[in-house]
Residue frames relative to the residue before (quaternion, step in Angstrom):
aa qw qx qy qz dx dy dz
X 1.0000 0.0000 0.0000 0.0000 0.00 0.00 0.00
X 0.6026 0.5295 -0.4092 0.4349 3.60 0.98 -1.14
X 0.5872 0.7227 -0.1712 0.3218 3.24 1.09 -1.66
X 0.6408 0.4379 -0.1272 0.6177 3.64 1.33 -1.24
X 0.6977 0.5221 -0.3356 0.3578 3.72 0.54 -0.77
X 0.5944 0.6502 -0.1871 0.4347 3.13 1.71 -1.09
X 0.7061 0.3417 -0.1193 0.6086 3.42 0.82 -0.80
X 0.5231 0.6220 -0.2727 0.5149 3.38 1.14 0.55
X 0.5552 0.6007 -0.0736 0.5706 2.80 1.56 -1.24
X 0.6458 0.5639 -0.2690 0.4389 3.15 0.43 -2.04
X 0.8033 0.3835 -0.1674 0.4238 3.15 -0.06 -1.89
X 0.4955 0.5155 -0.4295 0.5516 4.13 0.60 -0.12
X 0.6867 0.3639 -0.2932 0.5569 3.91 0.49 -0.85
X 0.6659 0.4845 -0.4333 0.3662 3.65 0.26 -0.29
X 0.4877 0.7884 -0.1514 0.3429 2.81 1.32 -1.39
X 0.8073 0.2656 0.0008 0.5270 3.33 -0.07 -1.84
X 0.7899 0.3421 -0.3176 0.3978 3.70 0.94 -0.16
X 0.4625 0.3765 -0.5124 0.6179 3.29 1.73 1.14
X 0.5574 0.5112 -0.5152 0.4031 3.58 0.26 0.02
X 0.6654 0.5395 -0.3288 0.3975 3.77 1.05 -1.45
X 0.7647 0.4049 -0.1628 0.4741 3.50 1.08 -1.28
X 0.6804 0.5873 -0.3200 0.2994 3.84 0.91 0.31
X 0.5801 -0.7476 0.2424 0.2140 3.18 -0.20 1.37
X 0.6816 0.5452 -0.1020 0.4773 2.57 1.34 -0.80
X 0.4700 0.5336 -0.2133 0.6700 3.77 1.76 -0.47
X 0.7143 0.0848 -0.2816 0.6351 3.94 0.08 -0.86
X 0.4299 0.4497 -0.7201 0.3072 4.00 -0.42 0.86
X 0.7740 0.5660 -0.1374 0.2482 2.64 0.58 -1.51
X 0.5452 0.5816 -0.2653 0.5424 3.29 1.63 -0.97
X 0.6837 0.5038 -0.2545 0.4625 3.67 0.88 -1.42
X 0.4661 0.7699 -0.0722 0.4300 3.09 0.96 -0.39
X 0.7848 0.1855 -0.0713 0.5870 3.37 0.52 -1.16
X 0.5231 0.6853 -0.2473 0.4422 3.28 1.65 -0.90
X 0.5758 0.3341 -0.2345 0.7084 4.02 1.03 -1.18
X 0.5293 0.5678 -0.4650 0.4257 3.80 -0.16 -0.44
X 0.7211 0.4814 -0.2221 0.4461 3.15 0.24 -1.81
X 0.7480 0.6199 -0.1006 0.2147 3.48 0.60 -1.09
X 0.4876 0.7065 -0.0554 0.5100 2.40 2.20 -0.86
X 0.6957 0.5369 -0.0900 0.4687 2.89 0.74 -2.08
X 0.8361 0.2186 -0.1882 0.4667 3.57 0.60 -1.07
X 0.3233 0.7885 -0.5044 0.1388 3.57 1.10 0.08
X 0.5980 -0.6356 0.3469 0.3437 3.95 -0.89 0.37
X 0.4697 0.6020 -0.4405 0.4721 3.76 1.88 -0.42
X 0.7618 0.4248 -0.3383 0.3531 3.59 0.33 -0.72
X 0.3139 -0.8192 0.4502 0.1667 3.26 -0.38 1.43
X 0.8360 -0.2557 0.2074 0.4390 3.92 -1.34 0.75
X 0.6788 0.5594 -0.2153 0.4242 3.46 0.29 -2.07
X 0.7550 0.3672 -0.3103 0.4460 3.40 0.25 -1.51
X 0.6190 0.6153 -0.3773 0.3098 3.78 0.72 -1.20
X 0.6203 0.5020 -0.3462 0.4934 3.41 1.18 -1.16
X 0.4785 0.5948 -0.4418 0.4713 3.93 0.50 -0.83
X 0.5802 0.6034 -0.4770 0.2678 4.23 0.46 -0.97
X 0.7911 0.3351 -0.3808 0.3420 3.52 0.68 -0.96
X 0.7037 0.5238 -0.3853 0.2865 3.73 0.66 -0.62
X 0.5742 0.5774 -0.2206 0.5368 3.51 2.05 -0.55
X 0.2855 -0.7520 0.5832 0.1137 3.89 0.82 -0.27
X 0.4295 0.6957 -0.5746 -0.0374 3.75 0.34 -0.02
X 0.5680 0.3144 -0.6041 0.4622 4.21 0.23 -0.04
X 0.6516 0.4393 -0.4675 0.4049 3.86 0.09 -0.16
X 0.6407 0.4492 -0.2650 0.5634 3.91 0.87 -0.80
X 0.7944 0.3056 -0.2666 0.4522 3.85 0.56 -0.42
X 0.5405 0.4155 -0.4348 0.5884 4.02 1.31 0.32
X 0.7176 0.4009 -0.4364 0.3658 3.58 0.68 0.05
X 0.6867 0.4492 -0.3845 0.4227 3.26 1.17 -0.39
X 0.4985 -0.6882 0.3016 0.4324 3.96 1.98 -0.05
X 0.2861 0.8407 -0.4410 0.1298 3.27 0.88 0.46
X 0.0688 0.7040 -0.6950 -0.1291 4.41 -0.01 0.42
X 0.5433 -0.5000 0.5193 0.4303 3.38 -2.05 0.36
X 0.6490 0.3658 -0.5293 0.4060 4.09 0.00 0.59
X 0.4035 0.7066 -0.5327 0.2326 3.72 0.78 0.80
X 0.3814 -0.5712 0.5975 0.4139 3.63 -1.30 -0.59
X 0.0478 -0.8229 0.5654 -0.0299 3.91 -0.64 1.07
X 0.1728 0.7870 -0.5899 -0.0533 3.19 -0.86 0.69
X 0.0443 -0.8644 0.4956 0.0722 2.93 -0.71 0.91
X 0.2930 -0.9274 0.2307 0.0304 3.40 -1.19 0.93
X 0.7100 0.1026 -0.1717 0.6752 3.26 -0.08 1.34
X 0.2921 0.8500 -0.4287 0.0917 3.20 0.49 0.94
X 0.7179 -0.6324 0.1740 0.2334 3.16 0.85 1.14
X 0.7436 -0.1366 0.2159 0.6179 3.82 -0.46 -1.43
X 0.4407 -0.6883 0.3750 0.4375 3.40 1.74 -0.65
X 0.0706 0.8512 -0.5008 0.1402 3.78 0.90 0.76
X 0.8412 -0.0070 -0.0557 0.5378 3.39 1.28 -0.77
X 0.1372 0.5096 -0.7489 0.4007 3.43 1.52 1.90
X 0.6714 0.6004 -0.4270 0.0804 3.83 0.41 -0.98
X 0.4164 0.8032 -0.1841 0.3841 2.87 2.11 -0.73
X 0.8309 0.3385 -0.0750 0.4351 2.51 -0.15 -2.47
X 0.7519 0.5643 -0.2647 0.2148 3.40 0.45 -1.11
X 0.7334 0.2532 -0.3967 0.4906 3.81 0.91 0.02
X 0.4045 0.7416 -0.4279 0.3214 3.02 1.75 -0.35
X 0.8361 0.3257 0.0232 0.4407 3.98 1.82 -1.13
X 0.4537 0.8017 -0.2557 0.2933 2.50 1.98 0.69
X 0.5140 0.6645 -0.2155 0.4978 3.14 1.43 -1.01
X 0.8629 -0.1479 0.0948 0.4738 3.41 0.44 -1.33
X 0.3382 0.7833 -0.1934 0.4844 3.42 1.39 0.81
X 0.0648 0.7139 -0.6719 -0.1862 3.34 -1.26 0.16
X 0.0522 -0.7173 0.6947 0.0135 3.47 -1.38 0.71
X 0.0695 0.7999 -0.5954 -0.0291 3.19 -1.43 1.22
X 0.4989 -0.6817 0.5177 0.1355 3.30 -0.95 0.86
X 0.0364 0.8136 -0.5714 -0.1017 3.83 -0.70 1.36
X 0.2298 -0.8508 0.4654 0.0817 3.45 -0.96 1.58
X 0.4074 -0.5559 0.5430 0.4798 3.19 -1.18 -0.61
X 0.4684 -0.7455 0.4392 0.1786 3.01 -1.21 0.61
X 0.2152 -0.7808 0.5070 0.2950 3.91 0.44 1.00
X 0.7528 0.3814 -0.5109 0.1638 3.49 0.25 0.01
X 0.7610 0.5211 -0.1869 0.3381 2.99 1.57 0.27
X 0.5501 0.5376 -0.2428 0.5911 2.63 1.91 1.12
X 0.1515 -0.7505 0.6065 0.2145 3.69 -0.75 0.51
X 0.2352 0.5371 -0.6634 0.4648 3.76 0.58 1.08
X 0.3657 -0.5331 0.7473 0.1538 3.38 -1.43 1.45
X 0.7446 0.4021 -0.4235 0.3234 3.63 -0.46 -1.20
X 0.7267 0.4533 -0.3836 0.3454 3.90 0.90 -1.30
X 0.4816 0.5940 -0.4549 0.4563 3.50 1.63 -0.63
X 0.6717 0.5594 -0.3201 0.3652 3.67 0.37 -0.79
X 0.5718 0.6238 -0.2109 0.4893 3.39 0.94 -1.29
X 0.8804 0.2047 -0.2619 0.3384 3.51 0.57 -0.79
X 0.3163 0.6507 -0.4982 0.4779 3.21 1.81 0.21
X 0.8380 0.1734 -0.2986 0.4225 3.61 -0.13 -1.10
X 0.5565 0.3818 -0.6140 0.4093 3.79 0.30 0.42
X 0.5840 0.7012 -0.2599 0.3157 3.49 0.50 0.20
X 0.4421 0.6737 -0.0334 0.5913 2.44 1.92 -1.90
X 0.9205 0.1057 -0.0718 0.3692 3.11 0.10 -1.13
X 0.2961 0.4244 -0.6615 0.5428 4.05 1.11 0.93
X 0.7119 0.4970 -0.4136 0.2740 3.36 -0.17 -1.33
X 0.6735 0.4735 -0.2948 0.4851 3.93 0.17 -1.36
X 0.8914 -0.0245 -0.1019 0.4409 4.04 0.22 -0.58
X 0.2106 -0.9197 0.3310 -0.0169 3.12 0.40 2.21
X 0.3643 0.7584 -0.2520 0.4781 2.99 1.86 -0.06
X 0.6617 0.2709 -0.1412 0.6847 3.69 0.61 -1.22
X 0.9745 -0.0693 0.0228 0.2121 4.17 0.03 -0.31
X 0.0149 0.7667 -0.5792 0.2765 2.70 1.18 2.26
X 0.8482 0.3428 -0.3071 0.2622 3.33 0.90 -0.32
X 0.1581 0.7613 -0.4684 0.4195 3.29 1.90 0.62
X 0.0582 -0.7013 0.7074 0.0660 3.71 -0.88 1.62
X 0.2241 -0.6806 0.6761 0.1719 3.95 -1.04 0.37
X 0.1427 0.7834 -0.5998 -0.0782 2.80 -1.77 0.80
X 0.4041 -0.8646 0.2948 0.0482 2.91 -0.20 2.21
X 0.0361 -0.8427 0.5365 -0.0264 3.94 -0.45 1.05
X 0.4967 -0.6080 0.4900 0.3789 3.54 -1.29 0.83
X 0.6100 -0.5581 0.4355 0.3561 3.78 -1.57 0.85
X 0.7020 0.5282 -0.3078 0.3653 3.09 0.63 -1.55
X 0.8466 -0.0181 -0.0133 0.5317 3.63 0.55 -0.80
X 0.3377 -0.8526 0.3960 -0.0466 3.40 0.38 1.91
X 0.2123 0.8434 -0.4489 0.2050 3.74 1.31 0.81
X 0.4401 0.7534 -0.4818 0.0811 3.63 -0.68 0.28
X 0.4082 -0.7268 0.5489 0.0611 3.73 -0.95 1.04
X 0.0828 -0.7324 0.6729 -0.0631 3.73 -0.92 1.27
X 0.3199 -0.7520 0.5337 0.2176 3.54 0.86 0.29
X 0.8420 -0.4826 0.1946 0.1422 3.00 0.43 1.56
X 0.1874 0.8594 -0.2460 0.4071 2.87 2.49 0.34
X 0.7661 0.5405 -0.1883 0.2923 3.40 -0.21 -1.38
X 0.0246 0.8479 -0.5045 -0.1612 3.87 -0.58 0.51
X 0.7663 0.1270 -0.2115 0.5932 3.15 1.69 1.12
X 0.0669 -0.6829 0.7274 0.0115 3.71 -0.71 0.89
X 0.0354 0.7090 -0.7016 0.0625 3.07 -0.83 1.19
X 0.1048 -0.7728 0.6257 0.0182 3.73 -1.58 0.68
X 0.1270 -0.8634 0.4791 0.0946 3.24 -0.93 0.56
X 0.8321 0.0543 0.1137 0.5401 3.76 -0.58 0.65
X 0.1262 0.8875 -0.2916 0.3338 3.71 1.86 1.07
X 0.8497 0.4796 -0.1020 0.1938 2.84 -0.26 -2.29
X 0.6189 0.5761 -0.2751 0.4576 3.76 1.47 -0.87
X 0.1538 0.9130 -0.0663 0.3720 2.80 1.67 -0.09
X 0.7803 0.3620 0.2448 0.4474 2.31 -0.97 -2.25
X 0.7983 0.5195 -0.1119 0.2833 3.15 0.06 -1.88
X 0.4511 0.6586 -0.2857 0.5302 3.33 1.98 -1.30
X 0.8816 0.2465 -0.1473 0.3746 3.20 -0.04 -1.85
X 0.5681 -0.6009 0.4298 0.3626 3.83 0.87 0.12
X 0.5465 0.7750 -0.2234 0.2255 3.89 1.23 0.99
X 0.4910 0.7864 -0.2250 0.2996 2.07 2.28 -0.95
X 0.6606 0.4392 -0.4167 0.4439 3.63 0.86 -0.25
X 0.6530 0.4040 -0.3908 0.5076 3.88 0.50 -0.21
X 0.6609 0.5053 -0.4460 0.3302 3.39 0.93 0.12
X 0.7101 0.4659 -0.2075 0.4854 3.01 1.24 -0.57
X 0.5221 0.6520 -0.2519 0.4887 2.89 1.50 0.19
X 0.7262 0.2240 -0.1919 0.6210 3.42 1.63 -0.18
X 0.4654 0.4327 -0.6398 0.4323 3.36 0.98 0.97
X 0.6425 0.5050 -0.4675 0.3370 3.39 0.65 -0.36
X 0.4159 0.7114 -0.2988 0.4814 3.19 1.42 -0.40
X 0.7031 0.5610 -0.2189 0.3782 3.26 0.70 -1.07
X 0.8480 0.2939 -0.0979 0.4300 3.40 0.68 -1.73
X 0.6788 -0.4952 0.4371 0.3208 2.73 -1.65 0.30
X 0.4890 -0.4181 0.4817 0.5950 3.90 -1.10 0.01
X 0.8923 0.1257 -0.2291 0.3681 3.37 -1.85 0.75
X 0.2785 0.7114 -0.5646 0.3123 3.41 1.61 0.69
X 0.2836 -0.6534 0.6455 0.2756 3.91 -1.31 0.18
X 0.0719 -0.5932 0.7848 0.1641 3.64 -1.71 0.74
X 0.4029 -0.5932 0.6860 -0.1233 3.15 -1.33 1.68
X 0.1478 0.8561 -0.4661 0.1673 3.74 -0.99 1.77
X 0.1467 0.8622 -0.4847 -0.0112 3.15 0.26 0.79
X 0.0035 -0.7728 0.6301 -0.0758 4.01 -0.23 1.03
X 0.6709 -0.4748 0.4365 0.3660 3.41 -1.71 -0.28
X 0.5392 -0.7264 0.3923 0.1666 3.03 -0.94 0.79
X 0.1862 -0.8082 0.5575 0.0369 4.40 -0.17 0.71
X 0.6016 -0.4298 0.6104 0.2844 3.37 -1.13 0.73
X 0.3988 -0.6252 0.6110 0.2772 3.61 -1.06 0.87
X 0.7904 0.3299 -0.1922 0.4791 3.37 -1.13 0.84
X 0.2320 0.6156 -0.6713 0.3415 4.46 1.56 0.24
X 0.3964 -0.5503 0.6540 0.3351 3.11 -1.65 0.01
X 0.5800 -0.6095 0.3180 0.4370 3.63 -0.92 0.42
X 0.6563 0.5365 -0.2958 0.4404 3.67 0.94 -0.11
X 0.6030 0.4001 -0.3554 0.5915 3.32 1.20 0.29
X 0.5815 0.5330 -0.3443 0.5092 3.36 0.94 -0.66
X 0.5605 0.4540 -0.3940 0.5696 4.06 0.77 0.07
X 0.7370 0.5127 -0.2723 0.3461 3.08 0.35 -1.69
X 0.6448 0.4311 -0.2806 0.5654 4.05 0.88 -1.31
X 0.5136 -0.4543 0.6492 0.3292 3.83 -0.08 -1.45
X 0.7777 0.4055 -0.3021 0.3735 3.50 0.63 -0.92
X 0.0289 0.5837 -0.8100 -0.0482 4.05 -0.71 0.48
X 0.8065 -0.2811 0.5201 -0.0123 1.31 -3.19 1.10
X 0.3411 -0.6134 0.6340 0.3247 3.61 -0.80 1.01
X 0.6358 0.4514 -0.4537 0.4315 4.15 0.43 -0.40
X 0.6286 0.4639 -0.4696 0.4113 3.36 0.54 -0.09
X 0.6265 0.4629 -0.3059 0.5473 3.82 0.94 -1.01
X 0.7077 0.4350 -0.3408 0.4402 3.64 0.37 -0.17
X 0.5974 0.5476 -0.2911 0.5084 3.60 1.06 -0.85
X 0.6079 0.6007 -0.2086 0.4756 3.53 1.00 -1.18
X 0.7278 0.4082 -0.1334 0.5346 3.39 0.50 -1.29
X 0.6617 0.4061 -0.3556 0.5204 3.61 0.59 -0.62
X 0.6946 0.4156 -0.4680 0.3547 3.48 0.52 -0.68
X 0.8041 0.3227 -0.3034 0.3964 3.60 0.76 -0.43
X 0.7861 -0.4526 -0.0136 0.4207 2.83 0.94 1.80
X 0.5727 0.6818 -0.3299 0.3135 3.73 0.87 -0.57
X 0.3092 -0.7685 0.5127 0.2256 3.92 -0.40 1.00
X 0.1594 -0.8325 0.4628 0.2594 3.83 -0.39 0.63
X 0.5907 -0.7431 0.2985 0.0990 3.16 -1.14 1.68
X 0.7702 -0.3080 0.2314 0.5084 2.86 1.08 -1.82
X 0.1350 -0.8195 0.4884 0.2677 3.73 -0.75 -0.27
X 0.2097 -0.7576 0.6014 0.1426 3.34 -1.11 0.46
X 0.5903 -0.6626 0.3984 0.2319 3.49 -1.55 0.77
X 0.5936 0.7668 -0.2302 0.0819 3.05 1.78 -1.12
X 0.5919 0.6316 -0.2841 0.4123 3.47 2.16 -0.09
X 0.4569 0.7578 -0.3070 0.3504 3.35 1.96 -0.78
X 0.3462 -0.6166 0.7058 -0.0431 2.74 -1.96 1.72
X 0.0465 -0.6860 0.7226 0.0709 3.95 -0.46 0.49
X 0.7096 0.4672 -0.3123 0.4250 3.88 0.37 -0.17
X 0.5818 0.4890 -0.4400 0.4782 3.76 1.59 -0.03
X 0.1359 -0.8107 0.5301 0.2080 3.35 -0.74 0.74
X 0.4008 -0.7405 0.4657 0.2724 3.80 1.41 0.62
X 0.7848 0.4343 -0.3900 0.2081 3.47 0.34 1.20
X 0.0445 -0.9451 0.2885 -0.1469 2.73 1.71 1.31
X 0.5791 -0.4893 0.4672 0.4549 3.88 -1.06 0.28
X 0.9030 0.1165 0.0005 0.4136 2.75 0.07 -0.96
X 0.6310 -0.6022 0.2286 0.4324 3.91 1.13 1.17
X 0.7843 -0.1545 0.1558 0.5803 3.71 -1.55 -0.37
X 0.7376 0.5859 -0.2285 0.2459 4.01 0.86 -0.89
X 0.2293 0.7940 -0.2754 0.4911 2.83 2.22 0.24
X 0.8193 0.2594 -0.0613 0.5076 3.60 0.53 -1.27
X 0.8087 -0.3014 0.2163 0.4565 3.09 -1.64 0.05
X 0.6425 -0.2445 -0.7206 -0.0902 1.86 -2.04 1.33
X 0.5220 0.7387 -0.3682 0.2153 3.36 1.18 -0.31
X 0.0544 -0.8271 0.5478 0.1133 3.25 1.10 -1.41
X 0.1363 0.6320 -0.7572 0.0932 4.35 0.64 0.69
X 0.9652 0.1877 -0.0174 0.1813 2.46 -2.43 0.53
X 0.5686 0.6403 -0.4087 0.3157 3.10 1.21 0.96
X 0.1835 -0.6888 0.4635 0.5264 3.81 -0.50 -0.52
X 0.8323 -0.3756 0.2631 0.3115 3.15 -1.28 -0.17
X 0.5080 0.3701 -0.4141 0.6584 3.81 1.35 -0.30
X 0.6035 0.4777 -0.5197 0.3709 3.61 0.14 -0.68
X 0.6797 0.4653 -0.3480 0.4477 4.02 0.05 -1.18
X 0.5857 0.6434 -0.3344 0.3623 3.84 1.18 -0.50
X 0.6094 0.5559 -0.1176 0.5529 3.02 1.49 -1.57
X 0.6926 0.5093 -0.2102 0.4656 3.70 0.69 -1.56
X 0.8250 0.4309 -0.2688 0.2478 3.29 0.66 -0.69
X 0.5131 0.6392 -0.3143 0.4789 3.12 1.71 0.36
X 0.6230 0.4804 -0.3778 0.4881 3.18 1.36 0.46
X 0.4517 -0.6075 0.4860 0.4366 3.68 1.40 -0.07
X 0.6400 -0.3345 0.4935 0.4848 3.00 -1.85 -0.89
X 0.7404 -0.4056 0.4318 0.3175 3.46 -1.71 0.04
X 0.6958 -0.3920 0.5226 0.2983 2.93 -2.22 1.40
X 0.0390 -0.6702 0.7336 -0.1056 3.84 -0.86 0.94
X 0.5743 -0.4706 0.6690 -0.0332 3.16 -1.86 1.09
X 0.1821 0.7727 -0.6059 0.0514 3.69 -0.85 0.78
X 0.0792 0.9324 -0.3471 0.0625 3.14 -0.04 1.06
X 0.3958 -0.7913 0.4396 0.1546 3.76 -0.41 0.72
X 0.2469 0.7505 -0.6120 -0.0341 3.81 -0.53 0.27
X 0.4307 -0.6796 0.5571 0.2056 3.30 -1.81 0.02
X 0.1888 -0.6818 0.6470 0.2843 3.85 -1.02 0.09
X 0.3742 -0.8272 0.4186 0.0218 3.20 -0.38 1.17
């Protein structure tokens, strides 16, 4: 027994002093640690925190491989739910940029809005995102060139979008633009019945993962993988009023309704991996 305990021992010391000395172990630790930090920092206000469980991001951002000494871009990123994330998460030793619309080159009140308060808010908490670079592109024709820079373009909850305004191929066309070879583009959108027609897909919010994959392949990207880790089994994607039905938006409801609605979270989402090859 002594004899067993010993080599028990042994192998525990071996153990913990490859784990201490592997690069790959303190990434990973560092890692969850700045992650962590993120997540619970004091800029991110209640509302968004609650949003953590139906969005998955340390589960949605180790699958797509993100460390804080990457290059991130991320696109169209809305109120900035997950600049709040990405952005101290890549400060320190990182780069993170932010693609916007450009308000002066649009006559969309709402996108003109949109970029005031993502603005609004690098600016107000310079601490979390002096080092947030923007690069600001017209809607109508959504061109832009990182020189191949980027080891990740990630997007989130995009493509219906896109898809509305007839862009979705030049967009994806300048993430590839963007990364490097073996760079990753990183999607998560709403999820469609295989087989929506594409005009309902606008109309609801939700697309066909064959459409995001067809898209992406055509501008050149090999697709890698998917993960489950965004899935809704309780959305049944036929809402009055599409994906916009549910959390957080809740259109056009009354107040028992949002009671009822809200027990389904937010929407079955797509997570999808590609490569630039």
């Amino acid at each position: 027994m002594l004899i067993k305990n010993a080599i028990i021992n042994t192998i525990l010391v071996i153990s913990l002093a490859f784990f201490a000395s592997s690069p790959g172990y303190s990434d990973d630790v560092q890692y969850k640690e700045v992650l962590d930090r993120s997540l619970q920092g004091s800029h991110r206000s209640e509302a968004n925190r609650l949003r953590d469980k139906y969005r998955r991001p340390v589960e949605t951002l180790t699958f797509f491989g993100v460390k804080p000494n990457s290059n991130v871009v991320e696109i169209t990123p809305g109120r900035g739910w997950y600049s709040e994330i990405l952005a101290p998460l890549l400060k320190a030793n990182g780069i993170f940029t932010a693609v916007i619309y450009d308000a002066d080159l649009t006559d969309n009140a709402y996108l003109k809005k949109l970029n005031g308060f993502y603005k609004t808010k690098l600016g107000d908490n310079p601490e979390i995102y002096s080092n947030v670079q923007l690069e600001e592109i017209n809607h109508k024709s959504p061109v832009f060139d990182l020189d191949n820079s980027a080891d990740f373009v990630l997007t989130f909850r995009n493509v219906h979008n896109w898809a509305k305004s007839g862009t979705t191929d030049e967009m994806f066309r300048s993430f590839y633009k963007a990364l490097k070879v073996g760079g990753v583009l990183g999607v998560v959108e709403h999820r469609a019945e295989v087989g929506t027609p594409l005009s309902e897909q606008i109309k609801s919010g939700y697309m066909t993962e064959q459409f995001v994959i067809k898209t992406a392949e055509k501008a050149g990207f090999v697709f890698n993988s998917s993960s489950n880790i965004n899935n809704n089994s309780l959305d049944t994607k036929d809402h009055k009023n599409g994906v916009w039905t549910l959390l957080p938006v809740q259109r056009g409801l009354s107040d028992k309704e949002k009671s009822v609605y809200a027990k389904i979270g937010e929407s079955d989402r797509m997570t999808l991996k590609f490569v630039k090859p």
